[in-house]
Structure formats: C-alpha cells, structure tokens
N, C-alpha and C positions, 0 to 999 in steps of 0.2 A: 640400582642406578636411576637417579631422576630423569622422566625422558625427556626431548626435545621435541617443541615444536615450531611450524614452518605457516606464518598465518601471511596468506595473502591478499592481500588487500588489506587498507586501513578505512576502509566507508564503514557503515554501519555494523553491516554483516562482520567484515574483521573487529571492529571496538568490541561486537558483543561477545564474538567467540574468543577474546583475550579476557573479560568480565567474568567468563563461564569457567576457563579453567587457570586463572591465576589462581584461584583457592587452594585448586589442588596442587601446587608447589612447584610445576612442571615448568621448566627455563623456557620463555616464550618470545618467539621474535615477530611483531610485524611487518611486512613487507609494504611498503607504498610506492607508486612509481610520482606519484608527484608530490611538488614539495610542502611544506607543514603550513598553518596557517600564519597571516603574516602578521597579525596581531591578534590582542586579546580583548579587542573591543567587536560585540558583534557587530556591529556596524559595519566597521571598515571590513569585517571577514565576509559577509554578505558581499561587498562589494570589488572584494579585490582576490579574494581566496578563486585562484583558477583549480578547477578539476578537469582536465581529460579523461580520469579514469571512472565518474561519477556523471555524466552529461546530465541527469536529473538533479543535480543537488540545487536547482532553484525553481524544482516542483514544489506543488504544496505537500506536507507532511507535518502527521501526526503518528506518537506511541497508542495504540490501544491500551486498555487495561493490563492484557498478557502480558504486554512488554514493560508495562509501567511496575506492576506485581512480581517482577521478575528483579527488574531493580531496588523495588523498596525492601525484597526480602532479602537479598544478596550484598547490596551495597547501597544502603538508607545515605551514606555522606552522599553519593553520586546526586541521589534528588536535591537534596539542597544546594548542592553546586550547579545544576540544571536550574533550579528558581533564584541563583544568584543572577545568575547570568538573562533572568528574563523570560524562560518559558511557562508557561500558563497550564493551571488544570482545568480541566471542563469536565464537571462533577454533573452527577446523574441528576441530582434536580436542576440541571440548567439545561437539560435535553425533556422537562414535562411539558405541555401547552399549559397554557392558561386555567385552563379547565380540570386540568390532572393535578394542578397544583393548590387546588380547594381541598384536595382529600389525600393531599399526600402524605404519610406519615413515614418519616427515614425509619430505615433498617440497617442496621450495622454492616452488612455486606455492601449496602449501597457504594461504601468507600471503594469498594474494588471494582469500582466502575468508572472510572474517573483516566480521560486522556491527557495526557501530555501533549501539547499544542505548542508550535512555533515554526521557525524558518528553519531549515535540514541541516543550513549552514551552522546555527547557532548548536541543536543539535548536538551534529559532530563537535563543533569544539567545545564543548562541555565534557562529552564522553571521551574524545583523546586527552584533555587535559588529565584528566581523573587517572585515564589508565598509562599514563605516562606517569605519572606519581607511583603505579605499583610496583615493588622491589622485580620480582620475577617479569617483567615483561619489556618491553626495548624494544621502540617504534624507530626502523629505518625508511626513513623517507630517501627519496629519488632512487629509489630501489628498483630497476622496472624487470619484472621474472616475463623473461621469453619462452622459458621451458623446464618441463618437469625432467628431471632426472630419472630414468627408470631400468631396470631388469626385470626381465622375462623369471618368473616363479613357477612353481608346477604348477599341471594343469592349464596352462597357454593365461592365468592371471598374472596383470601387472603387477610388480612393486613400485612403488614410487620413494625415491631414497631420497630426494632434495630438490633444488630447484638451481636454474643459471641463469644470468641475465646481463646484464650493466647498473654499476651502483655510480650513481655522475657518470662518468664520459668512458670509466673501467669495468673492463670484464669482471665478471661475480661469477662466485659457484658456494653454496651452502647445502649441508646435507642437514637430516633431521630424522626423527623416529615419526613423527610425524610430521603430516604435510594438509594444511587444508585452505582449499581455494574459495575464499571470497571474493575472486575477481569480478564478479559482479555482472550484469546484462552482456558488457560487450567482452568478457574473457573467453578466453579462447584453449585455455592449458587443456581443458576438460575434452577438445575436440581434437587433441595432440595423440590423449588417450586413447580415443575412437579409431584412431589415423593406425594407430599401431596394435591395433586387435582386441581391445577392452571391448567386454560384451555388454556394455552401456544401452537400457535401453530408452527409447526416447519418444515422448508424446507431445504435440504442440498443435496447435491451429490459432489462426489473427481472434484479437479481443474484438475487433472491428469496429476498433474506436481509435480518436487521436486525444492528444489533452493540451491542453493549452492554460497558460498560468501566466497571471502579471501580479503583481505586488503590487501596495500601497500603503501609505502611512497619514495616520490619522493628523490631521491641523493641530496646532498648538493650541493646548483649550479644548480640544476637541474629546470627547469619549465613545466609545464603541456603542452602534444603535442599540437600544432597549429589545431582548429576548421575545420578549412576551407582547410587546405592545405591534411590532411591525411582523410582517407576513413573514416565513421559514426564510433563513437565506442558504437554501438548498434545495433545489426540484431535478425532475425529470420531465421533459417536453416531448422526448422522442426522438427531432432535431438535435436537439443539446441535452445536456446534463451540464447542471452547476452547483457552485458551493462556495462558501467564503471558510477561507479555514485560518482562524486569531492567531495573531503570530508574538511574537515576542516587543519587547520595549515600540511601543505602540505602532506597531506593523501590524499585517495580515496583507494575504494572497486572497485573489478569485481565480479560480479554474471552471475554465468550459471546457466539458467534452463533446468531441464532435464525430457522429458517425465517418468513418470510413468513404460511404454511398454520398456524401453531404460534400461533393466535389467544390459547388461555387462558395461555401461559406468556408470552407476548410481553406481555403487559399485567402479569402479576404479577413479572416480571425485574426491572423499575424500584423495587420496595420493596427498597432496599437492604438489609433480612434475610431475605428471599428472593433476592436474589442472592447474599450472604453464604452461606445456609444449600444454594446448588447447590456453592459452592465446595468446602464439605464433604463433599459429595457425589462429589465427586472423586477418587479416592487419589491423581492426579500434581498436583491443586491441594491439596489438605488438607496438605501437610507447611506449603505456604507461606503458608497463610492459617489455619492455627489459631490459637486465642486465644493460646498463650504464645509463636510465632513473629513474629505480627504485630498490626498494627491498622489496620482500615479507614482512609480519611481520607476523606471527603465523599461526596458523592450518586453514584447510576447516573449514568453520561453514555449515555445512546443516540443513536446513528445510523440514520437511513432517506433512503429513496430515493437507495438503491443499484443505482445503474442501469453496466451496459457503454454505453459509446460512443462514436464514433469521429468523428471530424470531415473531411473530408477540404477541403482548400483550394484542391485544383488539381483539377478533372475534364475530362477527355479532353484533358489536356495545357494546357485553359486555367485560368489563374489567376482565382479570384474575386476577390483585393486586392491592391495593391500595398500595401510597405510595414508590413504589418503581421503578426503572427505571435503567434498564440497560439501555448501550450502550458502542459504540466499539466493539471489538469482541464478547464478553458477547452475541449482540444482531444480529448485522450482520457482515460477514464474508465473504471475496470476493480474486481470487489470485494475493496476492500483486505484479502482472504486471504491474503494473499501478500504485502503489504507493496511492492507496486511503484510506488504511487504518485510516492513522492520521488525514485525513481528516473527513473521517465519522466518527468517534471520535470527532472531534471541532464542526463539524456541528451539530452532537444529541447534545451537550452540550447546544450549541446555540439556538437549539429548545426547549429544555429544560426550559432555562433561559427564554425564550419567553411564552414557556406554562404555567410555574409558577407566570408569570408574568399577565396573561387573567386571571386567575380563582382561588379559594380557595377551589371548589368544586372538592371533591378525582375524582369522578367521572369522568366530565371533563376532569379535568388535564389528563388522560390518555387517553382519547377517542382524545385529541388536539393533545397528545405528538405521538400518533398512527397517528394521519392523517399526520401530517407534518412531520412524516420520512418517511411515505408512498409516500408522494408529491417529497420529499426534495432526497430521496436515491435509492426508487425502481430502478428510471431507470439506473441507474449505475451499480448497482446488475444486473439487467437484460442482459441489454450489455456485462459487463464483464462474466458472467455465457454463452453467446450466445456464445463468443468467444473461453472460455474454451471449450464448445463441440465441435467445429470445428477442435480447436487445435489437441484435443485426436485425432479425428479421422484422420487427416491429422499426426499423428504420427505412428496411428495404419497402414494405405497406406504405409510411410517409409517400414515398416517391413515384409510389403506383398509381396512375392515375383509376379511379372507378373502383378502388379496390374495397373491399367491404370484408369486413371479418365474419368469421363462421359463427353458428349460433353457440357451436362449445370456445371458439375464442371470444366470442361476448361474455360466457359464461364465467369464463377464469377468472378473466380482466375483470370483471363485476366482482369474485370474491376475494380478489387482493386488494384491489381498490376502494370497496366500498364494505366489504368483512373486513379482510388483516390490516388493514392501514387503522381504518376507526377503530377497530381495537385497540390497537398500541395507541392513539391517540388518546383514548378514551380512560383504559383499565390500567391503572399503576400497575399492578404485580405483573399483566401481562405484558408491559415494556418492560420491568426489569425481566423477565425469564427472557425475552427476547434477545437484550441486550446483552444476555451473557454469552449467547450464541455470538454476536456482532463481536465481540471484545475477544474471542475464540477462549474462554472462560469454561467450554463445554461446546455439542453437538450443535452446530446451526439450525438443523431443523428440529431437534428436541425439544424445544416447547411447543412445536405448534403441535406433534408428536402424541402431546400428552391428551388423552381425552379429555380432560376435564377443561384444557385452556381449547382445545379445538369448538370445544359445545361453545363456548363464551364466547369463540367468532363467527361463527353459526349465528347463536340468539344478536350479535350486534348487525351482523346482515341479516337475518331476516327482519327488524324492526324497519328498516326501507331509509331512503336517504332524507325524507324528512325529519323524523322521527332521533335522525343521526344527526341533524344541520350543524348543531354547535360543534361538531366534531370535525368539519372538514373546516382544509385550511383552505388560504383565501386561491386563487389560482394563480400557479405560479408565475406567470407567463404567456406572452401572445403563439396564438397558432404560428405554423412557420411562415406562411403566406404574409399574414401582418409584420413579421420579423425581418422577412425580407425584404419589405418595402421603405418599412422604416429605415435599414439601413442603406437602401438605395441600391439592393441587388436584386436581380433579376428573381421572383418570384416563381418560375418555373424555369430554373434550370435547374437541371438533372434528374428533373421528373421523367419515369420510364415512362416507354409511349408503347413499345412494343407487346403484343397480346403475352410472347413467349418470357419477358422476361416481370408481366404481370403473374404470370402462372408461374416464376419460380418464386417470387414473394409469397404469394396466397400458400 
C-alpha cells in the first residue's frame, strides 16, 4: 500500500521535503496556513504575497551549492524554471580577487560551486509552481495545523497519526502514515510533543546578533557594480557585518548585522535613512546603493531571536516519536551568516527520502533519520555556533572601554586574518577546498585539516603583511566611533564603564 504523507508547512523546508519524496510515489499533501501567491509576476509577489507563517521571507537569501546540486540532480526542469523567473548563479570565478584570476584555470568541479541568488519570495514561487505541477503532491493552502494528532505507543514513545486544525473558517482533521513538520522558526507542534512526554532533547543559546535587510533596484540603464574593480561588498567591522546579496530581475538586498550588545545602533538601523546612510558608509556597499545606481524600495525588514539549536529525536538509541519528522528550523537552527538554512532544510529532506527509503521499520526509520543529520549537519551547527561565541565576544571588547586583547588573542586574530584570509585570497585550490566546506559540499574544517593546505597558510603568514599587500582587500569600513558620528549617534553609548563587566568581555 502506497503510504501517506502529512508535510507542513509550504516555505522552503516543506517545497523541498515534497521535491525529495515525490519520486518515490508516496501521495503527498502540503499544509499551508496562509494563502498561495497572488500572482505570477515576481514583482507583484515580492510585494503583495503576505506570509505570517514565513516572517523572514523578505531576508536576504540565497541556495548554496548543496542545495542547488540537490536540484540540478533531482529536478534539472526546476533550475530552468528558477532562471525563468529571474534568479541568478554566482559561479566560483566570480568569488576570485583580481589577483586569483591571472592564474585561474577552471576545473570541472568548479560547476558545483555555483549559488542560486535572489529574493525568497521569488524563490518560493518558483519551487511551488514546479511542485504543484507533480501528479502525487497537493498543496492545501489556508490550512492552519493547531495540533498533532497522537497515541501513546510502547515504551511511553509517541505516535503521531495526523494532524487538526481549520481549513478556511472549518474545522479539519487528516491522518497520515506520515507526518512531517516544516513549520518553521515560530512552530510550535514540536513543543505539543514535549508538553505530552516526548523525550526531545534540546540545545539552544542567542546567535547574539540581530539582521536587518532593505532591498533595492538598480535605475533604468543601470548595471550591477563591477566585481573586481570596487572594494568586496561584504565585511566584518565587529559593530556590524554586511553584504549585498544579487537578487532577481534587477533587484538585490543589503543586510547589516548588528550585535545584540550594539543597543543605540540596533534601534536607529530601522529608520530606513539611517540604514540607507551606513550603506554609504561602505565603499564595497556605496557603488551599489548610491543615488544614480539605485533606489531603495520599502521599509528595514529586521530579524531577532536568533538563536543555534539543535533538536535531537532519538536519545540513547531510543526514539521519542514514531512517524513523525521534523526538519528545517522545526529541528535545527543556526545564524543565517552563512546562508545554511535552505540548505539544511533540502538536505533532512533528502535524508529523509533515503531513510524511508532503508526501512518500514518505525523504529528504525528514526534511529537512521537521527544518525544521518547527526553525520550530515552536526558539524555545520558546531562551527557556526563556534563562531557566533567568538563574534559576541569580540562585540562585547568593542564596548569595553581600555580593553586590550591577550597576547594569544593577538595571536589567533593575526592567523586568520593575516594566514587564512590571504590564503583564500591569494591560492585558487585553497579557496576552492574551502569553499566546499562553505557550500556543505564536505567537512568545514577539512581543508585547513589537511597538512599540506595548512603548511601553505603557515608559508602565506609567515611571508609578513608586506610581502602579502596585494592580497589584502581595501578596508571595509569606518571604526564604530567614525560610524557613529557620521550618522549622528552618540559615539559612546553603550560602551561598558564598569571594571566587572570589562572582565566579563576580556
């Protein structure tokens, strides 16, 4: 008997887990609680497609490699319908400097380095168009699931049989052999589970950042700044982190991120001419956001409560549910710096389709679907979780007055900054090994891993920073002090005074 399944949510995470196992024949229903897009021009969907259940869907966003390799292998028409509609690849020699691109010679793998770039909205309505076309799958929108349907199974684990809610303004009730929650950041079914004795276990702490994103669209006549000619339009200051990320039919977003600790800029970032007026503050933003390159389009979009977290479903070998299977945020949650989100969303899907695929045993299937996100995403989680602590506290120093770094925090910061950075700047092979880690293509830390590309960061820091010059880039950005005057805030607020809260920084 072919089984059923119960996919909810229709964001990312649900489009790709209905991608993953439409192949294998299985009758599939989407759940969406809001309603479909209202046209098929991205424009107007950018501009009128409300989501409640998506609050990020006018963050900046891009596919990695993974996700994009996941499509081209599975469903090649999908890409084409994605470049119908206007989204963009950013292929690995458009990520070389200047310098890397005298001696670059392409590699065949290069191709599988290549991001999909655009607006989320566009996006989605690419990938629901698509998976609305497949025979076995059936997108119910205004669907909104209040609650998992469950019985108690041996051993005090849940079963989850279906799900209830209201479809329009009527009570709903559906069952399913399976059930799997995409609900996404703000669902909640998964804590329904917790509520009624699932041995869910759970790890989380703040990314200790906020994000902030405005759009913009190039002038008429106008084209996107030259790569190579103007400074990177992406840094880290400390204060902020930014980045322009190309979007579709001649759009593109900037996002600033902004420490947590960074009280007076975090509240004046949302007057979009103060966010406007940091972009100029930029030299890698100002080519693409001056007045005769572009024009704003609409308000700050900010994001908070940016938290890492990791869900685990199976502890010490036993399952806390049958049947049911989060992923995407649902399950793990990481700060979208890096853009992994949609990916770890396509990859549980794909684990997924592969676990359901091994076994008919409930049991099983969760103890597989557990080891292979465990294999497949821990280390990702880990690394980006490593880096968000670093970040806080290199934001909490900003704020410290007299603070001075140790002679082994001099140390570090000197080999990433002035070894790994002019590395990847410098040596082709050793940005492509890098980037395969970035694209989750393999281990993140696995090339630097390797001795032979370790020695090569080694000999590029010991050469000294003149010897490197042509390799660094120009500097991204004014110190905070300069930043804040410029934009007419108070330069020292929220700088710590107190001895005690200097000694929790250091």
């Amino acid at each position: 008997m072919t089984e059923t399944v119960l996919v909810i949510g229709a964001g990312i995470g649900g489009l790709c887990t209905a991608l993953s196992l439409a192949p294998t024949g299985r009758q599939i229903t989407v759940l969406e609680r809001d309603a479909p897009p209202p046209a098929d021009d991205p424009d107007v969907v950018f501009l009128d497609w409300h989501r409640r259940g998506a609050g990020h869907v006018r963050q900046s966003h891009a596919f990695l490699a993974r996700l994009r390799n996941i499509i081209k292998q599975h469903h090649p028409d999908l890409l084409e319908e994605l470049k119908a509609l206007g989204t963009r690849d950013l292929t690995f020699d458009m990520m070389l400097t200047e310098q890397q691109r005298d001696q670059y010679e392409p590699l065949p793998e290069d191709a599988d380095l290549t991001i999909i770039t655009s607006r989320r909205t566009t996006l989605e309505l690419a990938i629901r168009r698509y998976v609305e076309g497949l025979e076995n799958v059936t997108i119910r929108s205004g669907f909104f699931v209040r609650k998992l349907t469950t019985q108690m199974a041996e051993k005090g684990v849940i079963k989850v049989c279906g799900v209830s809610g209201e479809e329009g303004e009527k009570p709903a009730a559906l069952s399913a052999d399976i059930v799997v929650d995409a609900s996404g950041k703000s669902g909640f079914l998964i804590k329904q589970l917790m509520d009624e004795g699932a041995a869910i276990a759970e790890e989380s702490e703040t990314a200790g950042i906020l994000y902030f994103t405005r759009h913009y669209r190039l002038r008429p006549g106008q084209d996107e700044p030259s790569r190579t000619e103007n400074p990177p339009a992406s840094g880290d200051l400390g204060y902020i982190k930014f980045g322009v990320f190309p979007g579709d039919n001649g759009c593109f977003s900037v996002t600033i991120s902004v420490p947590e600790v960074e009280l007076e800029l975090r509240k004046a970032i949302m007057n979009p001419d103060v966010f406007h007026a940091i972009t100029l503050q930029l030299p890698g933003i100002k080519p693409w956001t001056n007045d005769s390159r572009s024009e704003p389009r609409g308000k700050v979009h900010g994001m908070g409560d940016l938290h890492s977290r990791w869900r685990d479903m199976v502890v010490d070998n036993v399952p806390a549910t049958y049947n049911y299977y989060p992923l995407g945020d649902t399950l793990v949650r990481t700060n979208p710096l890096y853009g992994r989100g949609c990916s770890f969303a396509a990859v549980s899907a794909e684990m997924l389709r592969e676990t359901l695929e091994e076994t008919s045993d409930a049991t099983e299937r969760q103890r597989i679907y557990h080891a292979k996100l465990r294999t497949e995403l821990r280390p990702y989680y880990m690394n980006q979780r490593a880096q968000d602590r670093s970040a806080i506290k290199r934001a909490e120093a900003a704020l410290t007055p007299g603070y001075k770094k140790s002679w082994r925090g001099k140390l570090v910061e000197s080999f990433f900054e002035d070894g790994v950075r002019i590395a990847l700047r410098s040596d082709v092979d050793l940005l492509r090994q890098a980037m395969r880690g970035f694209h989750m293509l393999e281990h993140p830390n696995k090339w630097l891993g390797k001795p032979a590309n370790f020695g090569r960061v080694l000999w590029y820091w010991s050469r000294g920073k003149k010897r490197n010059a042509a390799a660094y880039p120009p500097k991204p950005g004014p110190e905070r002090q300069q930043m804040m005057v410029a934009l007419k805030l108070d330069p020292k607020a929220d700088m710590r005074q107190t001895p005690v809260e200097a000694g929790l920084a250091a």
